[in-house]
Every structure is written in C-alpha cells, then in structure tokens.
C-alpha positions as CSV (number, residue, x, y, z in Angstrom):
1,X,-27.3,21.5,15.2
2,X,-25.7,21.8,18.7
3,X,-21.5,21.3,18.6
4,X,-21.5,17.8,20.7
5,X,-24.0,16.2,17.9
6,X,-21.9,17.7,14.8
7,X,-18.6,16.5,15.9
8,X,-19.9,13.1,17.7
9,X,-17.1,10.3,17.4
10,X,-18.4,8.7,20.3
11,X,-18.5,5.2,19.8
12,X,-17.5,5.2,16.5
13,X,-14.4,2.6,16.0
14,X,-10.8,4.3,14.9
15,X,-7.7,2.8,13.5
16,X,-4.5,5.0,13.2
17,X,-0.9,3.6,11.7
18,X,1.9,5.1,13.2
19,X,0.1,5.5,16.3
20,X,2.3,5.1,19.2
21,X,3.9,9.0,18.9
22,X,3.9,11.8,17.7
23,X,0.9,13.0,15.4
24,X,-0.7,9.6,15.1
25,X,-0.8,9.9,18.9
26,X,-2.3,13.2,19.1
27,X,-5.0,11.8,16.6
28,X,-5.9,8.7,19.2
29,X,-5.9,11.5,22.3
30,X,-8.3,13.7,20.7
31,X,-10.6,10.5,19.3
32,X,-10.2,9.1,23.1
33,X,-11.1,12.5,24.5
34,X,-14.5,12.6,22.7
35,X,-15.2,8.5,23.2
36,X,-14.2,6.8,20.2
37,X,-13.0,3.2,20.5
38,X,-9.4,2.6,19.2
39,X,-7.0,0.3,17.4
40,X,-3.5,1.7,17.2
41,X,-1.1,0.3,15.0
42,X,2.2,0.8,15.1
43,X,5.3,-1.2,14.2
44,X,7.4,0.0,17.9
45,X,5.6,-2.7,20.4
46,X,7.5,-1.0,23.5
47,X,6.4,2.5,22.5
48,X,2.7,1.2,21.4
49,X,1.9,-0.4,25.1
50,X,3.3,2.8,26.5
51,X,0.6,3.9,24.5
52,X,-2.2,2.3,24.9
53,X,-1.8,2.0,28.7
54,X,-2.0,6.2,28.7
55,X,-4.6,6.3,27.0
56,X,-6.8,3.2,28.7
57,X,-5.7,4.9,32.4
58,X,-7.8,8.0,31.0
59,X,-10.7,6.4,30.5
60,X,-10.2,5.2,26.9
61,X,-11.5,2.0,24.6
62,X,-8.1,0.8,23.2
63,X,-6.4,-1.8,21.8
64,X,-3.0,-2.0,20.3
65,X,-1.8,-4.1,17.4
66,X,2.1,-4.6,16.5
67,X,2.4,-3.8,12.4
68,X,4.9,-2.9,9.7
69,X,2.7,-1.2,7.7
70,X,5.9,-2.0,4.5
71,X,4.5,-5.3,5.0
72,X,1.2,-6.7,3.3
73,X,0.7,-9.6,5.6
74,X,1.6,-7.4,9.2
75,X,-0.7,-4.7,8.3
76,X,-3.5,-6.9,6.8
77,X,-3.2,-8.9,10.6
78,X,-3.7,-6.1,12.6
79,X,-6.8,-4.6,10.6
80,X,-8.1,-7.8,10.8
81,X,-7.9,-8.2,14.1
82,X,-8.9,-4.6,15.1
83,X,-12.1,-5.3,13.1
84,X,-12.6,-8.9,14.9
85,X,-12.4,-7.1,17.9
86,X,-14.7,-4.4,17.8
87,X,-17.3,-5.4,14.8
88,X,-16.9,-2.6,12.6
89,X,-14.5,0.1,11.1
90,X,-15.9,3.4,11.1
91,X,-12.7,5.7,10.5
92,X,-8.9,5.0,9.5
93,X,-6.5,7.5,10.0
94,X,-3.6,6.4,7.5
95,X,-0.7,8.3,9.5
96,X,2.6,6.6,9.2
97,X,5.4,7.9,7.4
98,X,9.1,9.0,7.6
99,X,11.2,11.8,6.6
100,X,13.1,11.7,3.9
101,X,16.2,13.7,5.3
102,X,17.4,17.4,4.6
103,X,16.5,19.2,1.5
104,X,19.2,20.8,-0.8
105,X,19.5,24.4,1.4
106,X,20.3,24.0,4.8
107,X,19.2,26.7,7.3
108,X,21.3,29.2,6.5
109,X,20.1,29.5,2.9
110,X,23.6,27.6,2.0
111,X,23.7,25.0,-0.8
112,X,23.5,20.9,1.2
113,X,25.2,18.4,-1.1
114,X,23.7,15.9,0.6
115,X,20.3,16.8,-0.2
116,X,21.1,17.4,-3.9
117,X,19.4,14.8,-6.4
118,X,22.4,13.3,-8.1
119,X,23.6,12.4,-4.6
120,X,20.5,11.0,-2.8
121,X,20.6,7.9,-2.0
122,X,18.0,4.9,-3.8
123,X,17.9,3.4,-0.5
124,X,16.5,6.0,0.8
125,X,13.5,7.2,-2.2
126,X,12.6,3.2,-1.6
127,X,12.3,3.4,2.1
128,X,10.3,7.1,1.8
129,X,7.6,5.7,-0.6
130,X,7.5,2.6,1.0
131,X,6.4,3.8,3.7
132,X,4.8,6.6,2.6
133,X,3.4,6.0,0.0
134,X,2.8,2.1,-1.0
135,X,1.2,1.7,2.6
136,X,-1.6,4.0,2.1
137,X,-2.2,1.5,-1.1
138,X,-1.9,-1.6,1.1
139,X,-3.9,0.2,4.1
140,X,-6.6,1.3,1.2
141,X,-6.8,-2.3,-0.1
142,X,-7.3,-3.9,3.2
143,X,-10.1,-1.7,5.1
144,X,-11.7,-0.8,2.1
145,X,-13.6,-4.0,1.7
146,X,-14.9,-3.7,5.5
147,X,-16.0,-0.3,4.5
148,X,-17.7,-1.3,1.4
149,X,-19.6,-4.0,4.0
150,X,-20.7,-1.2,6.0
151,X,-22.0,0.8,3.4
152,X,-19.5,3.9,5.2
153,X,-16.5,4.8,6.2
154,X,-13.9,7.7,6.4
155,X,-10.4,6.9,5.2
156,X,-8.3,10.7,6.4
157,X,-4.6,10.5,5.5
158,X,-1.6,12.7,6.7
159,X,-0.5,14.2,4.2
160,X,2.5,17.7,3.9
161,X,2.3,20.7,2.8
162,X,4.8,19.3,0.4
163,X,2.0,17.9,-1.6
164,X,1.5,21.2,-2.7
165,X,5.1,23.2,-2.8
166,X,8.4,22.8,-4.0
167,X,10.5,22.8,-1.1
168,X,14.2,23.5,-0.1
169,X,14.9,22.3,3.6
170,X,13.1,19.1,3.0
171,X,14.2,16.7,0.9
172,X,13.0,16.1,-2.4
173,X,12.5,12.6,-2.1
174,X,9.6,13.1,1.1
175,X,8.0,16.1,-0.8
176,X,7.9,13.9,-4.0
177,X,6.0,11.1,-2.2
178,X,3.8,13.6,-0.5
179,X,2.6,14.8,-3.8
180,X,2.3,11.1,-4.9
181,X,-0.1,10.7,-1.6
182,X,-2.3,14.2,-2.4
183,X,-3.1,12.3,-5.4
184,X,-4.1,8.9,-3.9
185,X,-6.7,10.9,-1.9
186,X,-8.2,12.6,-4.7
187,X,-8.2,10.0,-7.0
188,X,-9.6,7.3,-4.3
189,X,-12.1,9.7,-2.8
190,X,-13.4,9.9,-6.9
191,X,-13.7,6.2,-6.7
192,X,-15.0,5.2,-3.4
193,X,-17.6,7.6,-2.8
194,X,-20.5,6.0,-4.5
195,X,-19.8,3.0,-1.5
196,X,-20.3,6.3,1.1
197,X,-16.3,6.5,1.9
198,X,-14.7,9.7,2.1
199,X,-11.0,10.0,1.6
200,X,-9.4,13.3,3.0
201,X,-6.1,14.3,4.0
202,X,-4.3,16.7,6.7
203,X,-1.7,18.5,5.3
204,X,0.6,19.7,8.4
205,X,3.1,22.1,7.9
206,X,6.2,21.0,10.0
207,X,5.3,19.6,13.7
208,X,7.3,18.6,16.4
209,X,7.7,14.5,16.4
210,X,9.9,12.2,16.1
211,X,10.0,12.0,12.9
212,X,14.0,12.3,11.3
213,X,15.2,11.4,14.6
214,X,13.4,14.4,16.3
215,X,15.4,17.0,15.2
216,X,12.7,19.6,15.0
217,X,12.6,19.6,19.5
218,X,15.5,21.1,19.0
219,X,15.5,25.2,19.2
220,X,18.6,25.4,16.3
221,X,16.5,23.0,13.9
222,X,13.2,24.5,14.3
223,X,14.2,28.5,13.9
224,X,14.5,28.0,10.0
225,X,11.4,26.7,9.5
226,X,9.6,29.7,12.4
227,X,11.2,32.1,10.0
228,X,9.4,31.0,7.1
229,X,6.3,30.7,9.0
230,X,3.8,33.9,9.5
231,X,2.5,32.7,12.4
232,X,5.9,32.7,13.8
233,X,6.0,29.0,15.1
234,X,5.7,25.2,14.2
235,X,3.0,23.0,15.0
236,X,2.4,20.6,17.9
237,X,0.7,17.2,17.1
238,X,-2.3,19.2,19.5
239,X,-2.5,21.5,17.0
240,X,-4.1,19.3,14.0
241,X,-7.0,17.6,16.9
242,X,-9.5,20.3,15.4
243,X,-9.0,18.9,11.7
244,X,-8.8,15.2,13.2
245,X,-12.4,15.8,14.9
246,X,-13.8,17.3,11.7
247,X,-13.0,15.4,9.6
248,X,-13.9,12.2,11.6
249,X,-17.0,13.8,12.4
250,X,-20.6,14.3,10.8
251,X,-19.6,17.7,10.4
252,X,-17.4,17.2,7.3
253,X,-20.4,14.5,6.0
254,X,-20.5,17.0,2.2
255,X,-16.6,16.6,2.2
256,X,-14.3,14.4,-0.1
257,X,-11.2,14.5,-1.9
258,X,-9.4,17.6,-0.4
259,X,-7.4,18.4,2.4
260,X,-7.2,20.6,5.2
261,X,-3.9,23.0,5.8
262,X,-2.4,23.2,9.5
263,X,0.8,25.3,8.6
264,X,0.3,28.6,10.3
265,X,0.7,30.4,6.8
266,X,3.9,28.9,5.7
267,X,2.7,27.6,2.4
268,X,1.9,31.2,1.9
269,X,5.6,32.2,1.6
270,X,7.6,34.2,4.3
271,X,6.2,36.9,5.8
272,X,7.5,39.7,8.4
C-alpha cells in the first residue's frame, strides 16, 4: 500500500470544535494540507474568519461556523449546517476545551494554595467539564446520527495525558475531566462500532496554545514542565499532525477505543 493511498483524507469532510487556534487549528492545517474539506467551529467569530481566510488563501475547502459548544442548540446549528453544506460527515475532531488553572505545586516544587482542593473554586469544576467534558456528550449526540446514516465515521477527541496520571502543576479539576473524557472514548468506541464509527483520542502532553491565557509561550512557564519531559521540550500544535492524519486516515481502519500519546516521554516520569 503506497503512503498517499494509506493516509488519503482527500475529500473526505472534517469538523473540528475549538478550531480557530491553537491545536484545533493545527488539526484543520494538516487536514487542508492533504485536501479534506472543512467546517470549523469555534465560539471566537473574529479569530474563526481569521481562520478560515488562512486557510481558504492556501488553497483550502472551508467553512466556518460560530458555536458554543456549552450550548446544545449553538453546537447542534453549526453541525447541521456544516452537514447541509457539504452532504456528508466523514470525521469530527471533538477538540475544544479549557484549562482548569494551576495544580497544587507550583514550579518550584512549592506547595500552591490556590490549587489545593478545599480551595478550588465550583465555578470553575462546572466551567472545566462543561466544556470539557459535557460537549463531547452533546457533540457525540448530534453527529452520531449523521454517522449512523452513512454507515461510517471517525469521531477522534483531544484528550491529556492527564487521563492517565495524577498530576501536580495542573489542576485537579482539568486532569479529573480528562480522565472522565478517556472513558467517554472507550466506552462509545464499545458502542458505536457495530454502526462502523471509531472513537479515538490524542492525548498531548503540554503544547503551546492559548489555552489558560497562553501562559505556556512564555519561557518561565514552560521550563517546569521541559524538566519533567525526556525529550527536553513541549509540544507545538504541529507536532500532533502525524496522529491527526492517522487516525483520520484508512491507515488506523483496525483501530478503536484507544489513544495515541504526543508527550515526548513525560508520562514516563522525569528523566536526565
């Protein structure tokens, strides 16, 4: 089987959520690259057309579609319309989360109050799984009829290594609803794949986005986590296009209910 037939996404019609920056961009950029047609979804309508006009001057089948994926009736709208559009749904990349804030060590290795579970804040574990967590249900509910239609589909999720770890510089409340999501996937993939749908996750390490207010472009921010990292560095959005394309891709056909690792080694434990 020649590379360019194994990991063909030409053609084939993708939705991402959260889609306007950061790792949900870097999904549409490597899908554009190889000729899929897209519907990005995003609830920041300035950043989305910035967006979607990149993308569409390189060459790319796009569309954009304002959505708060925390609301039923925004994000059922835009999958609707993305399907009106282009006919069919052939992969969804459910991508849009938020941080949760700091964990309860700060980078020093010094105790954070803040981050400590009597004093987080309710506020903020409704927002997190919110967003995290009850979209991928409302995102699952809405393009999973379409998919059942087609006979196909591939649902692939961002996911954290914090499905997987207990962590200390992120906050317990984002790893909890990670975990939550790891689950979803297997559980759903269990379900759905007599109707031919795969669900699958990527489960990135830390990456440099926006995400809590972009703190990890800065140099300070980011060395805590390089430390704990044997490769020595964090990951760019570019850096999880290879799992993206796979998984999107007749190449992972045989694959369901897992995920795929971009960390550089860090849920390994530190290294030298």
């Amino acid at each position: 089987m020649q590379a360019k037939k194994l990991f063909k996404v030409e053609d084939n019609v993708v939705a991402i959520t959260g889609a306007a920056s950061g790792i949900g961009l870097g999904y549409a950029q490597v899908m554009a690259a190889n000729g899929a047609k897209l519907a990005l979804i995003d609830i920041q309508e300035q950043t989305l057309t910035e967006a979607v006009q990149s993308l569409k001057a390189s060459g790319a089948q796009v569309q954009g579609f304002v959505a708060d994926v925390t609301q039923t009736e925004s994000l059922n709208a835009a999958f609707h319309a993305a399907v009106e559009n282009y006919g069919r749904l052939d992969v969804v990349f459910a991508n849009a989360g938020i941080s949760g804030g700091p964990g309860f060590l700060n980078g020093n290795g010094d105790r954070n109050p803040e981050g400590e579970v009597e004093n987080l804040s309710m506020e903020v574990w409704q927002r997190v799984f919110d967003t995290n967590v009850t979209s991928l249900f409302r995102t699952l509910q809405v393009v999973v009829p379409q998919m059942k239609k087609q006979g196909k589909g591939r649902i692939i999720v961002t996911s954290s290594i914090s499905a997987s770890m207990a962590e200390s510089l992120v906050s317990s409340i984002y790893a909890t609803s990670k975990s939550t999501v790891g689950h979803m996937v297997r559980q759903y993939a269990f379900e759905l794949a007599k109707y031919g749908i795969l669900v699958n996750a990527i489960s990135p390490g830390p990456v440099i986005t926006n995400i809590g207010g972009g703190r990890l472009k800065m140099t300070e921010s980011r060395r805590p986590f390089e430390k704990a990292t044997p490769l020595g560095r964090i990951a760019e959005p570019s850096d999880l296009y290879g799992a993206a394309l796979f998984l999107a891709s007749p190449a992972s056909s045989m694959i369901t209910g897992t995920q795929i690792v971009v960390d550089g080694g860090r849920i390994l434990g530190i290294a030298d």
